[in-house]
N, C-alpha and C positions, 0 to 999 in steps of 0.2 A: 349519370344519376340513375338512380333506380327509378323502375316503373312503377305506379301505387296505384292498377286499376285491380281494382280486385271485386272477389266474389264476396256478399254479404253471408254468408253461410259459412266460410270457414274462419273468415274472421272475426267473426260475433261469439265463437267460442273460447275466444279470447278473454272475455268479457265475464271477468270473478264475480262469486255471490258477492250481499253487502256494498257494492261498492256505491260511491255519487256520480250519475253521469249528467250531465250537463246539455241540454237540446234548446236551440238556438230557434224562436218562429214567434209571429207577432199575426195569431188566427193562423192564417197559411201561408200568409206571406213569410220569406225564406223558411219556412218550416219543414225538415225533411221527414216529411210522412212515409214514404219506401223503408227509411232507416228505421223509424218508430215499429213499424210492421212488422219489415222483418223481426227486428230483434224479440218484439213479440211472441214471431210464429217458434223461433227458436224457443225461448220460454214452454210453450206448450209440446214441441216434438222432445225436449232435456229435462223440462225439468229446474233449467238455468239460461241466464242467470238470476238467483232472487233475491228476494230480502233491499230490490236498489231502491236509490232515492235518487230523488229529479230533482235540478235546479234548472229554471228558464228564466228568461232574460221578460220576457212577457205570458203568451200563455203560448201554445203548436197544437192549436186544434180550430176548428170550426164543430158543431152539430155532426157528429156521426164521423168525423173524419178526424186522421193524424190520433193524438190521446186520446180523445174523447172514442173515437172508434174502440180503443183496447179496454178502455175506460168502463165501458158499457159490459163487456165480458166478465173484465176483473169484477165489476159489482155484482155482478148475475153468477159467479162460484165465490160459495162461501167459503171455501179452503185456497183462495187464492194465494200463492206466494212472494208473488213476483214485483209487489211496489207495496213498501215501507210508509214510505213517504214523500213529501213535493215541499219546495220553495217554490214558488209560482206569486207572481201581480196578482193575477186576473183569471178567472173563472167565468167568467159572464159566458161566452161562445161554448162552454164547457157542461151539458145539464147534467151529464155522468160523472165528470170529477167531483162537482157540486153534491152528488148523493153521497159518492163517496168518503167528502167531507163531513156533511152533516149527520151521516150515521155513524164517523167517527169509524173508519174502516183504517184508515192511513193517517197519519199525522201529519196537521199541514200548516205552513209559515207564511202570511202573504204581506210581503215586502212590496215597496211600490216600486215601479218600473222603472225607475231613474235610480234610486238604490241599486237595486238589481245589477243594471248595467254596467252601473261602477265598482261595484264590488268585483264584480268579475276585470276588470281593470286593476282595481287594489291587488288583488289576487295575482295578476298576470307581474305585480311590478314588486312581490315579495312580502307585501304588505299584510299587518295581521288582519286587517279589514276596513273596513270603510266608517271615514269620521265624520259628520253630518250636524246639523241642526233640527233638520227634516224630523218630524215624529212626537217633539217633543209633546207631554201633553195629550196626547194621542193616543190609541191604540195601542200602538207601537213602542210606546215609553214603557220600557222593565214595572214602573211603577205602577201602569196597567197590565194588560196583555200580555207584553214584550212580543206584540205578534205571531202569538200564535191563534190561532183560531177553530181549535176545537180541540174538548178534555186531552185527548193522545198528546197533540203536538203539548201543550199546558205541563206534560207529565214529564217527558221526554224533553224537553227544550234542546235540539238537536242544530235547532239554529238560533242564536245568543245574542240580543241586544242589551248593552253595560251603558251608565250612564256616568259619563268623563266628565271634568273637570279641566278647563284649558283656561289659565289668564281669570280664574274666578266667572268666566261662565258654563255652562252646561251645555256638553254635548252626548251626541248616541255614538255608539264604535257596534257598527252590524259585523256579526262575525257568521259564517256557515264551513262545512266542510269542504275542502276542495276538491273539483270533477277529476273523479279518475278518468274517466272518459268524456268525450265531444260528441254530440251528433250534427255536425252543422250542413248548411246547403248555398250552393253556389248553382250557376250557369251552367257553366265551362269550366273542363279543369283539364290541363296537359297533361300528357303522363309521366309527368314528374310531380302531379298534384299544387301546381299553381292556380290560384283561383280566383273566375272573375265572375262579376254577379249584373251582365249585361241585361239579361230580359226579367231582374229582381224587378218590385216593384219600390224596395227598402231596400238598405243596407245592414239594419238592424245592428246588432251586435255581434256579430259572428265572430269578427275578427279578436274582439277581446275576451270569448266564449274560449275559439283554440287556445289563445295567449294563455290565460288563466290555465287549460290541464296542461298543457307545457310546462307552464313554471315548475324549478326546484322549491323544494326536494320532490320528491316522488312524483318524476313525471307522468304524464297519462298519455293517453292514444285516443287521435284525433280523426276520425272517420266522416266521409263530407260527401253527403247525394248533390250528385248534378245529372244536367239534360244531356251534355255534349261530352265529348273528351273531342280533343286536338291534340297534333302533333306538338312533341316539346320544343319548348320554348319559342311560339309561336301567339302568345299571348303578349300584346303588348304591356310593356310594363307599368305603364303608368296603368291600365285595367285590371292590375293583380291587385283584390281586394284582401284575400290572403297568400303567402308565400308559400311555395311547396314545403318548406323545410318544417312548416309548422303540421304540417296533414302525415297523416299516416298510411290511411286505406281511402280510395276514390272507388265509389261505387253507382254506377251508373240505375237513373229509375224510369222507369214506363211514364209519360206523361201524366197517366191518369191521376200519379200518385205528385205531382209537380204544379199543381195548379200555382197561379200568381197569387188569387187571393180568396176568398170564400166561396163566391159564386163566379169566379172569373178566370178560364183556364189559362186562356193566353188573347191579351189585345194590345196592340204595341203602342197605345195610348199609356199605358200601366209600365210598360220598361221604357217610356221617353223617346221610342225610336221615331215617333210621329208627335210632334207636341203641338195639338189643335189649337187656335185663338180661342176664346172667351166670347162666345157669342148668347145669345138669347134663348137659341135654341140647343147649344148644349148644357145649360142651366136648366132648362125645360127638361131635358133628355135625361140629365143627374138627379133632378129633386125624386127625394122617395116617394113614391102615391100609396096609399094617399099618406096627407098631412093635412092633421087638423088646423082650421085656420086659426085658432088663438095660438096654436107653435106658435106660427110666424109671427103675432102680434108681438112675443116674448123674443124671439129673436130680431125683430125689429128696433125693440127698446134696446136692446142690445148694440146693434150699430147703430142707432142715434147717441149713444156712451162715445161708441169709438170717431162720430163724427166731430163732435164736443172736443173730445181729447187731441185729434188732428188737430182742430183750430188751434189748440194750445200749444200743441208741440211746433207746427211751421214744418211740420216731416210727416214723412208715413209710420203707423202704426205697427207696431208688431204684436201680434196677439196668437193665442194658444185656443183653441177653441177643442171643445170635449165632446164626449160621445152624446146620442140621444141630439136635445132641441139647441145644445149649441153648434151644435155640426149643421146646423140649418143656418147658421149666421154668414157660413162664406156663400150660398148660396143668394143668399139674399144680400150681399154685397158685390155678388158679379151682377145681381140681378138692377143694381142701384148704379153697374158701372164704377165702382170706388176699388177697383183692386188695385188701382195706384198708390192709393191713399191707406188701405188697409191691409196690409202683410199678414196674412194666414197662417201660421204651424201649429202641425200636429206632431205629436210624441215621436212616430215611427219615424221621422227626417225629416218629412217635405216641407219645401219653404214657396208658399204662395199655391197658385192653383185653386181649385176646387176638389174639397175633400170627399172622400165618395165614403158611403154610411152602412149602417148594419155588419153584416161577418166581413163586409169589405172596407170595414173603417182601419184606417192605417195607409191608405194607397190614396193620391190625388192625380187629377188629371193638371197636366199643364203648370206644375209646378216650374220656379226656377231655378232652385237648386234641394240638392237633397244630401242630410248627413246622417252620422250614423246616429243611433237613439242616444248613448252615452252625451256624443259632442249636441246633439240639442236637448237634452235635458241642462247642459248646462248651461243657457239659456234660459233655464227657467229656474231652475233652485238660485242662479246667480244673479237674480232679478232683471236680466239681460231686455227679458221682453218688456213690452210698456203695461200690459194686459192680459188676463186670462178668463174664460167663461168658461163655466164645468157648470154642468148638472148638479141633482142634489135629490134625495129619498126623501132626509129630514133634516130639519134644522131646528136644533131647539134656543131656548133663552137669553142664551149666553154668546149664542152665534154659531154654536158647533153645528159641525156640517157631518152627515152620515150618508154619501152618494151609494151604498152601494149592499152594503150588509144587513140582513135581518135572519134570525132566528131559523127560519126554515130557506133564507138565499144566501148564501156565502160567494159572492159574486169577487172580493178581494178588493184591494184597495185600485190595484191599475196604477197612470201615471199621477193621481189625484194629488195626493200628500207632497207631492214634491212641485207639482206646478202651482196649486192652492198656497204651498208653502214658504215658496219664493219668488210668486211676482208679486210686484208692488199692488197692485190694483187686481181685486175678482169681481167678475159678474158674476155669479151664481144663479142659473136660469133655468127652470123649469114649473111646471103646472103647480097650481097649489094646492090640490088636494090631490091624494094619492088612489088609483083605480078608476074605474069607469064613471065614465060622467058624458053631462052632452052640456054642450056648453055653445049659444049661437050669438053671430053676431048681427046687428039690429041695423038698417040704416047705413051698411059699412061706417058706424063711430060711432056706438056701443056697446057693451058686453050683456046678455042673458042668462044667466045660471038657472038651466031648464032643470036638471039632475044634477046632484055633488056629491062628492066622494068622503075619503075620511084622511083626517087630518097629517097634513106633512110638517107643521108647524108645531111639535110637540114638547111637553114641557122639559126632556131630558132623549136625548139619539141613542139608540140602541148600542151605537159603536163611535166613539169620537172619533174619525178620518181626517179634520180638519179642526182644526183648536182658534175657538172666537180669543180667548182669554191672550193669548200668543200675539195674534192677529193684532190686536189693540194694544199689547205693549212693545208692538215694533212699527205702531203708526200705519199699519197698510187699509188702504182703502176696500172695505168690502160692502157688497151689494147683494141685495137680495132679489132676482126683477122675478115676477111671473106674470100669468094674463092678466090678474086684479088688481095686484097691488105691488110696491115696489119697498122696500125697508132698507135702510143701512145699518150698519153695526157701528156702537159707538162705545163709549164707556161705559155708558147708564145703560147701553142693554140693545136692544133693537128699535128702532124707529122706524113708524109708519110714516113714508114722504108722500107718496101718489098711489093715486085710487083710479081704477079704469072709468068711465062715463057707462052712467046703467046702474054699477054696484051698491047696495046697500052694507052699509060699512060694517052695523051692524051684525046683519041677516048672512051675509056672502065672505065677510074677513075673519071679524072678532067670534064668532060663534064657532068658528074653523078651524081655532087655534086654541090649542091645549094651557096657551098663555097668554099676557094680555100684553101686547106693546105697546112702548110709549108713543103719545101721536100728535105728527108735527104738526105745529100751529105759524102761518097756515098749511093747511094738506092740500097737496097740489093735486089738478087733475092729469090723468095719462094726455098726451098729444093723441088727440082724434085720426090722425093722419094713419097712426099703426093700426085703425081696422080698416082700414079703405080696401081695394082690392087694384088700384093702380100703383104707378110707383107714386115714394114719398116725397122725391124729388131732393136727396141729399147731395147728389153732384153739383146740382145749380146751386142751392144752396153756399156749398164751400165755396165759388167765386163769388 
C-alpha cells in the first residue's frame, strides 16, 4: 500500500478556489488546528485557496486558537478572501467568528449539532439530505429563517432547508453542499493512513466527516492531523476508528497545536487511559470556582426531578445535561453519590462520568463508555433518553425557548434543537433574570434578591430555538426551574408551581416578567433543603 505521510505545504495546494471543505472538532477536541493553520498560512504566502466554505460537525476552535485564531486575522483585513462562508452549530468558544457573523462579513447557516452530524452521514450513504422533525416551528423552518442567520446567508441561501410532506405530516429535508475536502484528526495513524483516536477525548464525528467527501460523484480528499504515525499495519484493528482507504494525506502536528481540549493539553484521565473512581474530592477538584450558590440551588431542583423520576422508573435515569448551570447537575449528583441511579450524557459521546465545563465542555472524566456525536444524538432526537436539562437566554409566553441568540451574540443553536426536540421530558434551568445581580442566601433556606437584573421571561424570544407550541402537541413534559421560581408549560400557557422561601411573588417573579403567568393554586413552596449547604440526602432517601 502506499505511504500517505506527507507534507502540509505541498498538498494543500491541491486545494481549488471555491471549494466546501469540511473540518471535524468539538472546541479542540479532535479538532485539527496544524491543519486549519497551515492551510491558512498557505492562504496568505498564494493568495489560495479562497472564496471556501466550512462545514463542521460542531464548532474547531476555542478563544484565540484553531478558527477562531485565523478568525481574528480574517476580520482585522478588510479585503480578505479566503472564507465565503460556514455551516457551523455553535459559535459560543468563537468571539471572532461571532464578529464575523454579525457584521455580516461571510454568510452563515447554524444548523444544530445532531443535524450536522447526520447529515454528513446522509451524505456519506448517497443521500440528497437529511429528513428530520427537528426545527419545526423554529428558526430553522424555511417559514422562518430556514437558518440562516445573517442578511448574507438570508440572500444567498447556500444551505437549504424544504418542508416535506410524508404520510400527511410535516417534515425538514436539510440539504448543504458537499465537502470537497476533510480536515479530520486522529492519534495515530500508520503509514498507510489507518486511524486511531487513543489519547482523543471524543470521537466526534470524523468518521462520517471522511465518509461524506468520499462519497460519489465527485469524490474529495481527506487529509487527517495526528500526534504519532506507526509502522503499517500495526494498529490494531478493532482501534482503527477510520480506515486508511478513506484518508489521503497524514500529516503529522507539534503538540502545541494537538491539545485534547480547551484548556487541557494532555491528561490521561481525558483519553481513559486512567479512569479515577468518583470520589468527593474529585468533584471538589472539577466543580468550576467560583459558582454562585443559587446555581446550585437550580441544579439541585434539578436532580430532586431526576430523583422523583428514578422512583418511577425502578431503573437508572438517563439524562442529557447542557452547557452553563446544567452542567453543574452531574456534579452535584456524584456529589449526593446517585451516579448509579442517574446516567449523565453529553452530546460529544460520554456516557456517565463527570462532565468537565467552560472550553472543556465536551470531555468527561470516568465516563463508561463513549460514542460517536451522530450515534448519541440518536439518543436524543429518538426520545431514547428519559431526560434533558439545557439552559435557556429567554423564554417567552408560549413556552419558546431562545438559549443562545441575540442581536449582537450569534452564539448558534449547538446540540439544543435536537436534544430539547426529542426527549420526552426538559428541565430547562437557569438564573431568571439575565446579567448581573447579587443574589444571597439567608439562614441556608431562603433566597434574598439584594440586586436584579433584566428580564429573561419576555413577552416574545428574539429567536425561536425550541418551539412550546410543538412541545404541547406531542404531549412532552417541560419545565421551567430557576433559583425563584419553577413553571411548567401547558396548553393555557405557563404556569407558576413553586416559589423559593424569602420571594416576594410580586416584587421578585411577576414584575420580572414581560408577561403574566398563570398561577397555580395551590403555589407550592421550593424544598428548603436546596439552600442548605450540606448534602440533601437523596441516596437515603431512594432506600
Amino acid at each position: 500500500m502506499v505511504n500517505k505521510v506527507s507534507n502540509s505545504i505541498p498538498v494543500f495546494s491541491q486545494i481549488r478556489d471555491g471549494c466546501v471543505i469540511a473540518i471535524s472538532g468539538f472546541n479542540l477536541a479532535t479538532t485539527p488546528e496544524y491543519l486549519i493553520l497551515e492551510l491558512y498560512k498557505r492562504y496568505i504566502k498564494s493568495g489560495h485557496p479562497k472564496n471556501i466554505f466550512i462545514v463542521s460537525d460542531a464548532l474547531p476552535a476555542t478563544p484565540r486558537r484553531a478558527l477562531d485564531s485565523i478568525a481574528e486575522r480574517i476580520y482585522k483585513d478588510p479585503n480578505q478572501k479566503f472564507l465565503r462562508g460556514m455551516l457551523m452549530p455553535f459559535l459560543g468558544f468563537s468571539p471572532w467568528l461571532q464578529k464575523l457573523v454579525t457584521d455580516d462579513r461571510i454568510e452563515f447557516y447554524g444548523w444544530p449539532i445532531g443535524i450536522t452530524a447526520y447529515w454528513f452521514r446522509e451524505v456519506a450513504s448517497g443521500r440528497p439530505g437529511l429528513i428530520t422533525k427537528i426545527g419545526i416551528d423554529t428558526f430553522l423552518d424555511p417559514r422562518q429563517e430556514g437558518g440562516a442567520l445573517n442578511p448574507i446567508a438570508t440572500k444567498k441561501m447556500s444551505c437549504k432547508i424544504s418542508v416535506i410532506n410524508i404520510d400527511g405530516q410535516e417534515y425538514l429535508l436539510y440539504q448543504a453542499p458537499k465537502p470537497d475536502y476533510a480536515l479530520i484528526r486522529a492519534t495515530t495513524a500508520d503509514e498507510n493512513g489507518n486511524l486511531s483516536m487513543e489519547d482523543e477525548g471524543i470521537r466526534g464525528t470524523v468518521l462520517g466527516i471522511a465518509q461524506a467527501t468520499k462519497a460519489r460523484p465527485n469524490q474529495g480528499t481527506v487529509y487527517a492531523q495526528v500526534r504519532w504515525l506507526t509502522k503499517s499495519f500495526t494498529i490494531n484493528p478493532r482501534d482503527v476508528d477510520v480506515p486508511g482507504p478513506l484518508v489521503d494525506h497524514v500529516i503529522i502536528s507539534p503538540q502545541k497545536y494537538h491539545w485534547q481540549s480547551g484548556s487541557i493539553k494532555y491528561d490521561p484521565r481525558i483519553s481513559y487511559r486512567t479512569v479515577p473512581p468518583i470520589t468527593q474530592k474529585l468533584v471538589d477538584d472539577l466543580t468550576p470556582k467560583p459558582i454562585a450558590q443559587y446555581e446550585k440551588v437550580i441544579a439541585r431542583r434539578i436532580i430532586i426531578e431526576l430523583v422523583n423520576l428514578f422512583k418511577q422508573k425502578g431503573s437508572p435515569v438517563l439524562v442529557n445535561l447542557g452547557i452553563g448551570i446544567p452542567a453543574l447537575v452531574s456534579l452535584v449528583a456524584a456529589e449526593e453519590n446517585l451516579s448509579d441511579y442517574i446516567v449523565t450524557v453529553i452530546e460529544s459521546g460520554p456516557w456517565g462520568g463527570i462532565a468537565l465545563s467552560g472550553n472543556n465542555f465536551g470531555q468527561a472524566i470516568s465516563p463508561f463508555a463513549l460514542s460517536t456525536i451522530p450515534d448519541m444524538f440518536s439518543n436524543f432526537e429518538g426520545g431514547i433518553i428519559d431526560i434533558a436539562s439545557l439552559g435557556f437566554l429567554q423564554v417567552d409566553k408560549q413556552g419558546n425557548v431562545n438559549p443562545s441568540i441575540l442581536p449582537d451574540r450569534i452564539f448558534g443553536p449547538g446540540g439544543f434543537p435536537v436534544i430539547a426536540g426529542g426527549a420526552p421530558k426538559t428541565f430547562f434551568a437557569g438564573a431568571f433574570t439575565a446579567g448581573p445581580k447579587k443574589i444571597d442566601i439567608v439562614n441556608n433556606k431562603k433566597l434574598s434578591i439584594v440586586q436584579d437584573a433584566s428580564p429573561k421571561f419576555v413577552d416574545r424570544v428574539y429567536k425561536i430555538i425550541f418551539s412550546g407550541p410543538q412541545a404541547v402537541k406531542y404531549q412532552k413534559e417541560i419545565v421551567y426551574v430557576t433559583e425563584r421560581a419553577v413553571f411548567r408549560l401547558t396548553e393555557r400557557g405557563l404556569v407558576l408551581e413553586e416559589i423559593s422561601p424569602g420571594i416576594d411573588i410580586d416584587k421578585d417573579i411577576l414584575s420580572k416578567m414581560e408577561f403574566s403567568p398563570i398561577i397555580a393554586s395551590p403555589l407550592k413552596q421550593m424544598d428548603e433543603r436546596l439552600f442548605g449547604v450540606g448534602k440533601l440526602g437523596l441516596r437515603e432517601e431512594i432506600f
